[in-house]
N, C-alpha and C positions, 0 to 999 in steps of 0.2 A: 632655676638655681637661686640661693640663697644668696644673699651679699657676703654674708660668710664664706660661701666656698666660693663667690667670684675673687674674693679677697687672697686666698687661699691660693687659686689658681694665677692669680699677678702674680705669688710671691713664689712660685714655682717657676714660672717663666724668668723673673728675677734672679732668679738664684741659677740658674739656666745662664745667661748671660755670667753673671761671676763665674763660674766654670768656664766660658767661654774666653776673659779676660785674664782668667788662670791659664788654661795653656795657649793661648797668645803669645804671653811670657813666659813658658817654656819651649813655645818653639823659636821665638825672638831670640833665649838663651842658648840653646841647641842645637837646634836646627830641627826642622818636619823629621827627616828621616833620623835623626838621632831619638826622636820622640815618637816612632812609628815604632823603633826597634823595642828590644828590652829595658833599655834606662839602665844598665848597670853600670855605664861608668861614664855619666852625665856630668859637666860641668859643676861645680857650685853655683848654686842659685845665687840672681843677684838678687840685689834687696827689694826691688819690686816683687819682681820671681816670687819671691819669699814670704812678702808682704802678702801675695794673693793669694797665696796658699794657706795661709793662719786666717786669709778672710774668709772663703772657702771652705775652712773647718769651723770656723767660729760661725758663720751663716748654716752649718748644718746642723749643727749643735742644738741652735736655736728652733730648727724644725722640729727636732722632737719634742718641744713644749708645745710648739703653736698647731701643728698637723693633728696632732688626737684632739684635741682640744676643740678645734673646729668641725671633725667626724662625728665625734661625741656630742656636739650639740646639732648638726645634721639627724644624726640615727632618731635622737630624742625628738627631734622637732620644736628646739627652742632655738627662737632668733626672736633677739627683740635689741632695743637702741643703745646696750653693754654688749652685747656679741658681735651687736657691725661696727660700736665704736674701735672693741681690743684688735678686731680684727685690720679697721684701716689705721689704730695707731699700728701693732704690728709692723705691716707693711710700708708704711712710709719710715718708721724707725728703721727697717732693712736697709730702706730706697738709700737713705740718708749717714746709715752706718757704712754703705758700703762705698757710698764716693768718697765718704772722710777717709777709711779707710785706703783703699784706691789710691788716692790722693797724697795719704802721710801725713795730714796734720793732724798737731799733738791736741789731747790735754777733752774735747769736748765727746771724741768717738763712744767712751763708757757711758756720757748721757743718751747717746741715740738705744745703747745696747739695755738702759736701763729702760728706756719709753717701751723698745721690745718687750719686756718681760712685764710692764706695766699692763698692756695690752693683752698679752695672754692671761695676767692676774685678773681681768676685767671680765674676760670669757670664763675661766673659772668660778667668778664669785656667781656669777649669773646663771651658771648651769645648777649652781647648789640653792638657786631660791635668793642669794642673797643679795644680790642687784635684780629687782626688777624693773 
């Protein structure tokens, strides 16, 4: 397996976990069986709740730049030292975006979110030739 799709593979188990700490705090909020049922007429979310839930979308979001991305240079057969780097920025931008986020402090989360797309920008240039 490539370092790319080892990378790839952390950041699925990753994001595995953030869904896990998402309904944590929904059933923290609800209860199991109020979250077992339908969900129709669930509490309001508190603000963690809430929080985890835009981190969760926000963490998915970003998979679909980084997941083709890393396929796309599997299929091809390019991995060279811009494919493992976008790939372990990526994933530690995740690592890092999602305990700020988690967390609640303000003002630095948009730079971990930017090193993400930095990282998939690095896989990209490198699949068209122009990081070698």
């Amino acid at each position: 397996m490539t370092p790319e799709l080892t990378y790839l593979a952390y950041t699925i188990a990753l994001f595995f976990v953030v869904v896990l700490v998402q309904a944590t705090a929904g059933i923290a909020n609800n209860g199991g069986l109020a979250m077992a049922n339908s969900r129709d007429n669930l509490k309001p979310p508190t603000a963690f709740q809430a929080r985890t839930k835009r981190l969760v979308d926000n963490f998915r979001e970003n998979l679909w730049f980084f997941v083709p991305l890393v396929l796309i240079a599997a299929v091809a057969g390019i991995s060279n030292q811009w494919t493992v780097l976008g790939a372990q920025v990526f994933f530690f931008a995740r690592l890092a975006h999602a305990v700020w986020y988690i967390a609640g402090w303000p003002i630095v989360r948009p730079l971990f979110w930017l090193a993400g797309v930095i990282g998939c920008a690095l896989i990209f240039l490198a699949l068209f030739g122009i990081l070698n």
